[in-house]
Structures are given as C-alpha cells and as structure tokens.
N, C-alpha and C positions, 0 to 999 in steps of 0.2 A: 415360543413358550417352552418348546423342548430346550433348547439350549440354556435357558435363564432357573429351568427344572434341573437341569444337569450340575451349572454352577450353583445350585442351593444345595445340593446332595454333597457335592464333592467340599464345599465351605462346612457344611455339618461331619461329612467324614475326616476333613482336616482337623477340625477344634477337636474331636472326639481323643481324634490321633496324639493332638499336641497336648491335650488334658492327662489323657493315659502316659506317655512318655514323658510328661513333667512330672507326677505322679512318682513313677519309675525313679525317675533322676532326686526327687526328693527323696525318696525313702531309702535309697543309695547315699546320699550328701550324709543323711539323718544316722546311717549306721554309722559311716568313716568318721565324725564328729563323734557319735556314743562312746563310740571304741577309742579313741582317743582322750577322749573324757573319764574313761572309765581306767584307761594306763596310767593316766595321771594323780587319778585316785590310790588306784592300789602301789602305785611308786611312793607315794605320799604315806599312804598307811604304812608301809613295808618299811620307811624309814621309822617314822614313829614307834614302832614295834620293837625296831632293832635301838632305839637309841633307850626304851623303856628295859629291854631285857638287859642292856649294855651296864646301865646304869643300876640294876637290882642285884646285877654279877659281881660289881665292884662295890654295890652295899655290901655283899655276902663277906668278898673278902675282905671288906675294913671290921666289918664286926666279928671275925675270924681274930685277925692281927690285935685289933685294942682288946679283945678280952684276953690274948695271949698278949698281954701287954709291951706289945711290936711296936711301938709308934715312930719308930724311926723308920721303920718298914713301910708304915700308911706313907710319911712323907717322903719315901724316896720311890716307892709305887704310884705317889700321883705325879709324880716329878718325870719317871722313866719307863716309858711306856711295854719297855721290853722285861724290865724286871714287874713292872706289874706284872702281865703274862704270864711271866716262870710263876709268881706265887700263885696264880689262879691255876694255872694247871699241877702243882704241888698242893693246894690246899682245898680249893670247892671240891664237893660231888661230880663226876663224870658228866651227869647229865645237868648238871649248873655250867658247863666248861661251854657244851655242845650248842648255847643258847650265844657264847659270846666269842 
C-alpha cells in the first residue's frame, strides 16, 4: 500500500510538474512567435510609410516644377533618380527633404 501511495504521489507530482513546465515553454514559444510577428508588422508598416512619404515628396516636387512650368525637369526627374534628388533638395522645404 505504501509503495502504490508512493507511486500515486509521485505520478501527480510528475503531471503537476510536466503541466507547469509545458505552461512555461508555451508562454516562451507564445512570445518568440508575437515578437516576431510583431517585427514583421512593423517592417511592413515602416515600408508603407516610407513609400507613402516617398511618393507625397515627389508629389511636392512635380507640382513645384509644372507650376514653374519645368516639364522637362518632371520628365528627366523621373527618368534620373540623382537629378531627382538635387531638385528636391534645391526646391521642397527642409523638413519635406527630411521625410525622403
């Protein structure tokens, strides 16, 4: 009887054990998964972000150029990505530059 008392104890302190330590290891798996889940997100947004400001920067300077009736400038600015640049740091506001 002792002995068959013994092994009930030690069978309930095992599952206890292996219940609490799966517990553990789920809520372990459960963060490395969020937090990767959650880089993924904000990479994703961070792109979105940049390609919305990218795109409002180079609104700014084509409606800069065609009201200065530049339009050779729109089309060699979307042609050459380096003379774009010069006219956005030559033409937007500082803090329109700082976005792209």
């Amino acid at each position: 009887m002792i002995m068959q008392d013994g092994i009930k104890k030690g069978r309930e302190e095992g599952k206890r054990e292996g219940r609490e330590e799966g517990k553990r290891e789920g809520r372990e798996e459960g963060k490395r998964e969020g937090k990767e889940e959650g880089k993924r997100e904000g990479r994703e947004e961070g792109k979105r972000e940049g390609r919305e400001e990218a795109t409002g920067c180079i609104n700014q300077l084509n409606i800069i150029l065609i009201g200065q009736n530049r339009f050779d400038d729109v089309k060699r600015a979307s042609e050459d990505h380096a003379y774009q640049q010069k006219l956005i740091r030559e033409l937007l506001p500082e803090e329109s530059r700082r976005k792209y």
